[in-house]
C-alpha positions in Angstrom: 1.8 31.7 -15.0 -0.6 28.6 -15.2 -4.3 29.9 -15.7 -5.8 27.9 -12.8 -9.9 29.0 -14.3 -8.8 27.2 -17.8 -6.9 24.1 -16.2 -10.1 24.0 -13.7 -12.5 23.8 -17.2 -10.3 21.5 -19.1 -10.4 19.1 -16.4 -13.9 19.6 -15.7 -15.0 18.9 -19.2 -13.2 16.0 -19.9 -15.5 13.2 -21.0 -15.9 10.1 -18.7 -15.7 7.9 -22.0 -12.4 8.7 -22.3 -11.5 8.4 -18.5 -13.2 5.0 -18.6 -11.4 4.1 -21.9 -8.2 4.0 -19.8 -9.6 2.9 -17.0 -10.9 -0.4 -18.5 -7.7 -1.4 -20.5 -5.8 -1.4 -16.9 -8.4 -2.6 -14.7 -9.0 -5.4 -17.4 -5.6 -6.7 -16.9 -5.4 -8.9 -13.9 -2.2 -8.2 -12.3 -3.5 -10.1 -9.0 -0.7 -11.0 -6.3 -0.1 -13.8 -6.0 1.1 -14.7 -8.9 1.7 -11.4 -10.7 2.2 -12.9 -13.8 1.0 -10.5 -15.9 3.2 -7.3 -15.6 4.6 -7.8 -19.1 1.2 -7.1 -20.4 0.2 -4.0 -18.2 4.0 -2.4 -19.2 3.2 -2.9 -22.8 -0.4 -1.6 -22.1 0.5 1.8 -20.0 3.5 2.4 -21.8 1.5 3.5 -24.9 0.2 6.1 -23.1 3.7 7.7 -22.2 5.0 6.8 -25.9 2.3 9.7 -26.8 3.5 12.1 -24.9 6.8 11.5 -25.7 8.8 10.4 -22.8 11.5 8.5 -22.3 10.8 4.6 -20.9 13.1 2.3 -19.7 12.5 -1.2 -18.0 13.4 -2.3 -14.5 13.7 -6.0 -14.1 13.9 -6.9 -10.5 16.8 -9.6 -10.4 15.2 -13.4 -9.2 17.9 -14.2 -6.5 16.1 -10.9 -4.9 12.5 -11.9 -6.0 12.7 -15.0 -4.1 13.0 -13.5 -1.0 9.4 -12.8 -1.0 7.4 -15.3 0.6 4.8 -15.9 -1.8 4.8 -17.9 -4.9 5.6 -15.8 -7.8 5.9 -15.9 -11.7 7.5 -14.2 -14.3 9.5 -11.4 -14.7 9.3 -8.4 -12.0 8.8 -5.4 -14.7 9.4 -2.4 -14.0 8.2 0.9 -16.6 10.3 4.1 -15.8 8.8 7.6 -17.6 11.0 10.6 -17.8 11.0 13.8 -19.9 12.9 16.1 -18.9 11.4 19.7 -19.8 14.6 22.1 -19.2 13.8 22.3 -15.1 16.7 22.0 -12.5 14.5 19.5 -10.1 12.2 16.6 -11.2 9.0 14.9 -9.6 9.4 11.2 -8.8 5.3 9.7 -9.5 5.3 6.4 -7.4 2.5 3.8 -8.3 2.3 0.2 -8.6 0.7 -2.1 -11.0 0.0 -4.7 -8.4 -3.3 -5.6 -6.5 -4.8 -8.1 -4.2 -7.4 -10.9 -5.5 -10.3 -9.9 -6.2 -11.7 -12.7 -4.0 -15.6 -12.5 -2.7 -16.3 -12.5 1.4 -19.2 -14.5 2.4 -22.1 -13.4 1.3 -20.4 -9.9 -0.1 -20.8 -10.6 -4.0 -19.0 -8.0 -6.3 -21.6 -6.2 -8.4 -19.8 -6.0 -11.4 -17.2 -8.2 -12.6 -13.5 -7.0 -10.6 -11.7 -6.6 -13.4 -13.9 -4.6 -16.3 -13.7 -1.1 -14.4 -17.3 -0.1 -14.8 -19.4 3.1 -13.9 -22.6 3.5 -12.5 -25.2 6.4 -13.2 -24.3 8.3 -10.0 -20.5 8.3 -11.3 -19.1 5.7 -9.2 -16.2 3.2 -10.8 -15.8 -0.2 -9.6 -13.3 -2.6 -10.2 -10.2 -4.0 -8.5 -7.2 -1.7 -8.3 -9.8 1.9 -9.0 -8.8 3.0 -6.1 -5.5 1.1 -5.0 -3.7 2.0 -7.3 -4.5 1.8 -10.7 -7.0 4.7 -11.1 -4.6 7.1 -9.3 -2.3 6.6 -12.7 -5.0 7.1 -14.7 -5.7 10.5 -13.0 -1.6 10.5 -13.7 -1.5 9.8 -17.7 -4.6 12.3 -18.0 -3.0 15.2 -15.8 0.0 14.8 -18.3 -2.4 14.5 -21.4 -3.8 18.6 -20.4 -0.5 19.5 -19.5 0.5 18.5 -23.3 -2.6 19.7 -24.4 -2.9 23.3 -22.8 1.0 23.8 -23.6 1.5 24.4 -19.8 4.9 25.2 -18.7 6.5 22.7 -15.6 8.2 23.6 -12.8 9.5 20.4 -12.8 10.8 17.8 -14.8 8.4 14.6 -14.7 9.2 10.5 -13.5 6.3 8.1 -13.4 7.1 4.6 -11.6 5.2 2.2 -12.3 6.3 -0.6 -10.0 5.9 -4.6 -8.9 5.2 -6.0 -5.8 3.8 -3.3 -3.5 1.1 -5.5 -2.3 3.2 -8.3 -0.4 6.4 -5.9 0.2 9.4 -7.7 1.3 11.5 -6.4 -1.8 9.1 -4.7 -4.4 9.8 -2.9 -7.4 10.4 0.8 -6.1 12.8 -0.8 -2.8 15.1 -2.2 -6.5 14.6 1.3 -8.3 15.4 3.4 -5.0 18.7 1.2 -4.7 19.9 1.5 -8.1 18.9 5.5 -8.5 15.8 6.1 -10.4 14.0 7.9 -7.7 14.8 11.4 -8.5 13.6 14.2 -6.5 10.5 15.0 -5.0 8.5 11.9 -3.9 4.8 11.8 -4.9 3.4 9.0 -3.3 -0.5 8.3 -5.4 -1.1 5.5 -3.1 -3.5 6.8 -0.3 -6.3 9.0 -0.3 -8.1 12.3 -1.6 -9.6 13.6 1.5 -8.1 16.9 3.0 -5.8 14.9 5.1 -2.0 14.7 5.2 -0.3 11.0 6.3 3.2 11.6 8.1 3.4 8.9 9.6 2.8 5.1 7.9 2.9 1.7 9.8 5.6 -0.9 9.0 4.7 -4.6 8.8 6.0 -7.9 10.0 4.5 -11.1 9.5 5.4 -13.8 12.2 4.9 -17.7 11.8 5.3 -19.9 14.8 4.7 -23.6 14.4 4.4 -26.2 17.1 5.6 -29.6 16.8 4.0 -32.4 18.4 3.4 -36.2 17.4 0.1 -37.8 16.0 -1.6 -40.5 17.0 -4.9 -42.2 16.7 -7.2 -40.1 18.9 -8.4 -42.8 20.8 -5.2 -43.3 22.1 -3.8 -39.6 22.5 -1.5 -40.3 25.5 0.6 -41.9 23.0 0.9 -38.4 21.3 1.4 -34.2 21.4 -1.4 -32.6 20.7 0.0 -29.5 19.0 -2.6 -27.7 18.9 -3.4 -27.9 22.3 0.5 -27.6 22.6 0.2 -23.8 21.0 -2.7 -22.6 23.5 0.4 -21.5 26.3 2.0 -20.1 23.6 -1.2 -18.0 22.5 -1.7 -16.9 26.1 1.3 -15.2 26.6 1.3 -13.4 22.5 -2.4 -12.0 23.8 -1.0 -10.7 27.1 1.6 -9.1 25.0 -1.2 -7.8 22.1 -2.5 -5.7 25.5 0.9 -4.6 25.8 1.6 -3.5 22.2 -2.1 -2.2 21.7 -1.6 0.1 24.7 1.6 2.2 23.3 1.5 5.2 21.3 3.8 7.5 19.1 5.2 10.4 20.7 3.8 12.7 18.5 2.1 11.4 15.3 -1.6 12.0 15.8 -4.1 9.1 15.3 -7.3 7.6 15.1 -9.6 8.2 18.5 -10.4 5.2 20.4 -12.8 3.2 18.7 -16.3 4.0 20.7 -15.3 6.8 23.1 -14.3 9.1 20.2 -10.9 10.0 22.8 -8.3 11.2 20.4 -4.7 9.3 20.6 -1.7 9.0 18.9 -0.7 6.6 16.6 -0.6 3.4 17.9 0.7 -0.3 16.7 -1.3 -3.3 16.0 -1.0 -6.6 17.3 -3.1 -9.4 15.5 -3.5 -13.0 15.6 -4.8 -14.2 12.5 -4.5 -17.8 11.1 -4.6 -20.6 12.9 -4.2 -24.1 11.2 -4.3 -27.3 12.4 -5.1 -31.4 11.7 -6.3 -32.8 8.8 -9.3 -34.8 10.6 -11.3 -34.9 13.7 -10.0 -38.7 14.4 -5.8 -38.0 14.5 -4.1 -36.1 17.2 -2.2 -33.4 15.2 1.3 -33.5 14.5 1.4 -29.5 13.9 -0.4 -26.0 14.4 0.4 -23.1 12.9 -0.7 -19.3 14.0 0.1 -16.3 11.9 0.8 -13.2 13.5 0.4 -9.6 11.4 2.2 -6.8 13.4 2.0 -3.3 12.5 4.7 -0.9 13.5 4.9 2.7 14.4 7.8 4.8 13.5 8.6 5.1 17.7 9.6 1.8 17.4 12.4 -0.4 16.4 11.8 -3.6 14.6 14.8 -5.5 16.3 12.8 -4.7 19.2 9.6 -5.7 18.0 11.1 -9.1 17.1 13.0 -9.7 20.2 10.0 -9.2 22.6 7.6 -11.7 20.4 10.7 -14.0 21.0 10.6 -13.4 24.9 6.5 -13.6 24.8 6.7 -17.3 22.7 9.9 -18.8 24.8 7.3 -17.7 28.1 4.9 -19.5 26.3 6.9 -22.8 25.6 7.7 -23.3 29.1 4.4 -24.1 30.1 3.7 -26.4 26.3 4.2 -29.8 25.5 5.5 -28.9 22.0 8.4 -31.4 20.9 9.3 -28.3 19.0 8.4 -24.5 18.2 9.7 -22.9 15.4 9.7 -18.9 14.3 9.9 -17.0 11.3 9.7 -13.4 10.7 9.3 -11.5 7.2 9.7 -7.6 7.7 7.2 -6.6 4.7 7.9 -3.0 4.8 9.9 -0.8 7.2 7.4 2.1 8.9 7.5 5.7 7.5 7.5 9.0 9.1 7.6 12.4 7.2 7.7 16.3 8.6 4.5 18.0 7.6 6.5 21.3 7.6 9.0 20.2 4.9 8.9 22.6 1.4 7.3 19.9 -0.8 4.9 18.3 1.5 4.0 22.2 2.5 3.6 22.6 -1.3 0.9 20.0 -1.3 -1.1 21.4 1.2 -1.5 24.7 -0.5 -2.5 22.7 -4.0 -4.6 20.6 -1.5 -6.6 24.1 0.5 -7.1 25.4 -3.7 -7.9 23.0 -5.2 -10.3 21.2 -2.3 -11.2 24.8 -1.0 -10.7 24.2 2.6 -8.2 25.9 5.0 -4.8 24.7 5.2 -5.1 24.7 8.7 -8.2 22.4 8.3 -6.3 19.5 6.8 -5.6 17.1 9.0 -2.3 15.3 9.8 -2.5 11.5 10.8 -0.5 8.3 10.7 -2.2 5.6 8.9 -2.3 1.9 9.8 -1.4 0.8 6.5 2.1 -0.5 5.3 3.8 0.9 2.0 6.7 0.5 -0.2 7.3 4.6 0.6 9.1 2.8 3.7 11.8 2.0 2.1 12.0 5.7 0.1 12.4 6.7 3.9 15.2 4.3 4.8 17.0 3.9 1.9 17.1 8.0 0.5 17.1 9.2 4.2 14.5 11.5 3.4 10.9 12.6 5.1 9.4 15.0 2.7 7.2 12.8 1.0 4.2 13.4 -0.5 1.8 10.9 0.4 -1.9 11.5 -1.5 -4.2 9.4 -3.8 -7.6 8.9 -4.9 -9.2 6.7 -2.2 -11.6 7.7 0.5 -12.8 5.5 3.5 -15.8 4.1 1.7 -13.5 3.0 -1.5 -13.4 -0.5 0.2 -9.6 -1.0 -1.2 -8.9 -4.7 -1.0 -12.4 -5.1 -0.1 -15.5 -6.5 -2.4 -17.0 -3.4 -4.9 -13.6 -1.2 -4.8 -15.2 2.0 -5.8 -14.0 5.9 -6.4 -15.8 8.5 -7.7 -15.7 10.3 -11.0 -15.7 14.0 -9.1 -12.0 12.7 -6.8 -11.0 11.3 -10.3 -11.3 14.9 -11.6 -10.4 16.2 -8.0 -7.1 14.4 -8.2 -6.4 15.3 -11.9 -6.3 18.9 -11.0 -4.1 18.7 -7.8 -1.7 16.7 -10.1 -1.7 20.0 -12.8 -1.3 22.5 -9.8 1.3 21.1 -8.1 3.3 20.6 -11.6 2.5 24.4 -12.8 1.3 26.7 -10.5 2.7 29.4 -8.9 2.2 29.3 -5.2 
């Protein structure tokens, strides 16, 4: 039987030099996406750390005629590290995380306070740097859990996979969509992409991205009768996608619960997002445009069906052309990630909210359930193994900023999260 009291003061005692050590060499690699050129470099870096404790690592390269169906512009080889040891259980743990994260780009007058990529730590044990929170630091937490575990000569319960994957930041076909196809996610699912707090995500939003383009004809704009305006050729078009934003904005899931009503505090289900986000256009004030572009970033709730989400933003724009003077309008859809919905009563997910009310000392009936707006490769775990007891946790809280300016988690959720890790591997519950 695990002694939780000696795990508790292991973990509790562990130096934030040493948390920072590993902290710094990934954080210091930039593995920004676009490009994500630099995964050689993080595998050779974090698979040191797996080499200690001697597991077994393979690499996972995601084959290009595949690659190139993401719609970004990409380089170098999609890497991915696969950790197993295999300690004489009959079921293994399948640790998700991916090596990816967004630029680290300023906003306005929001300046980072320390440089993005050298993790650092303020005297109120706060660590900043790009990826802390999503998701770099939750591996940390990951190769430190494992480093007690060796340590303290604790016994699994399971046998251990760490996945440390490509691409999760612009979906389409990232790194764990290739390893889920081909078999490397064994067992239970443990997602490290989300968040500390006493909550439990079962349900997760899909995302499509939609382009439409309308074609019209420049001209000098002195003379625009002699041209098509596109832009002004899009505004029907824009008129009919906000109608149907009221539309979308209005549904809920059947029975995922979700965020209140932003200013009333009214609780509601989960509900899907409609936004309108880029809008490009003309290359100077004196020419009648030739084209427009709008970009459209649609989040889907498990309830619906993405053939359905498609076929309706198809009905809205064609509404929308009959009153334009477009020569032309043209559509394209990327499907990033499919949307995710677990069962809060399955055994491992159940597991986790016992580790969650012992470790975090709060009620298991006090953790809440939600569905979270945010799109993730655990889609396709969902839709490709069929399965919906996955454990969806992590190290970020609401004021963690991820893919914000100053990304930030504390050093009491890094230990937090370290100790959830150890319980759920060994303890008896």
């Amino acid at each position: 039987m695990a002694d939780l009291k000696k795990i508790y003061e292991e973990v509790e005692n562990i130096e934030a030099e040493h948390i920072m050590d590993i902290m710094k060499e990934l954080i210091g690699i930039d593995t920004s996406i676009p490009p994500g050129n630099t995964y050689r470099e993080y595998v050779d870096a974090i698979s040191s750390y797996f080499k200690e404790l001697d597991y077994l690592l393979e690499e996972v390269i995601v084959p290009e005629d595949l690659v190139r169906q993401i719609p970004y512009t990409l380089e170098g080889p999609r890497i991915n590290l696969v950790a197993t040891k295999d300690f004489g259980q009959d079921h293994f743990v399948s640790f998700c995380g991916h090596m990816d994260v967004v630029p680290a780009s300023e906003e306005g007058e929001q300046k980072w306070r320390y440089p993005p990529f050298e993790a650092t730590i303020n005297r109120r044990g706060k660590i900043f740097g790009r990826g802390v929170s999503d998701n770099k630091g939750a591996m940390v937490c990951l190769i430190i859990a494992l480093q007690i575990i060796e340590k303290l000569n604790i016994t699994l319960k399971y046998n251990v996979r760490v996945l440390n994957c490509t691409d999760e930041e612009v979906g389409v076909y990232p790194g764990l969509r290739y390893l889920a196809e081909k078999g490397y996610v064994r067992g239970i699912v443990f997602c490290m992409d989300i968040g500390i707090e006493p909550i439990v995500p079962i349900g997760l939003a899909g995302c499509m991205t939609i382009t439409v383009e309308t074609i019209g004809k420049s001209c000098h704009a002195g003379v625009n009768f002699m041209g098509v305006n596109a832009l002004e050729a899009m505004v029907p078009i824009l008129d009919e996608l906000i109608k149907l934003k009221e539309k979308v904005e209005d549904r809920e899931s059947k029975d995922i619960p979700g965020f209140p009503r932003f200013g009333t505090g009214e609780q509601r289900n989960m509900a899907p997002m409609f936004n309108l986000d880029i809008i490009q256009s003309g290359t100077k004030s004196n020419i009648v445009p030739d084209r427009c572009t709008l970009e459209i970033d649609r989040r889907i709730i498990p309830d619906e069906n993405g053939e359905e989400v498609k076929k309706e933003i198809i009905e809205a724009i064609e509404r929308g052309k009959v009153k334009s003077k477009a020569l032309d309008v043209r559509t394209t859809f990327e499907y990033l990630y499919p949307p995710v919905k677990t069962n809060p009563n399955s055994p491992n997910i159940s597991r986790f909210k016992k580790v969650m009310s012992l470790v975090q000392k709060v009620k298991e009936e006090d953790i809440r359930l939600i569905g979270l707006p945010y799109g993730s490769d655990m889609g396709f775990i969902n839709k490709i193994l069929n399965i919906d007891d996955i454990i969806i946790t992590g190290l970020a809280t609401w004021k963690s900023n991820s893919h914000g300016v100053n990304e930030s988690v504390l050093l009491k959720d890094i230990k937090l999260f370290i100790k959830e890790i150890i319980v759920f591997l060994c303890a008896d519950l």
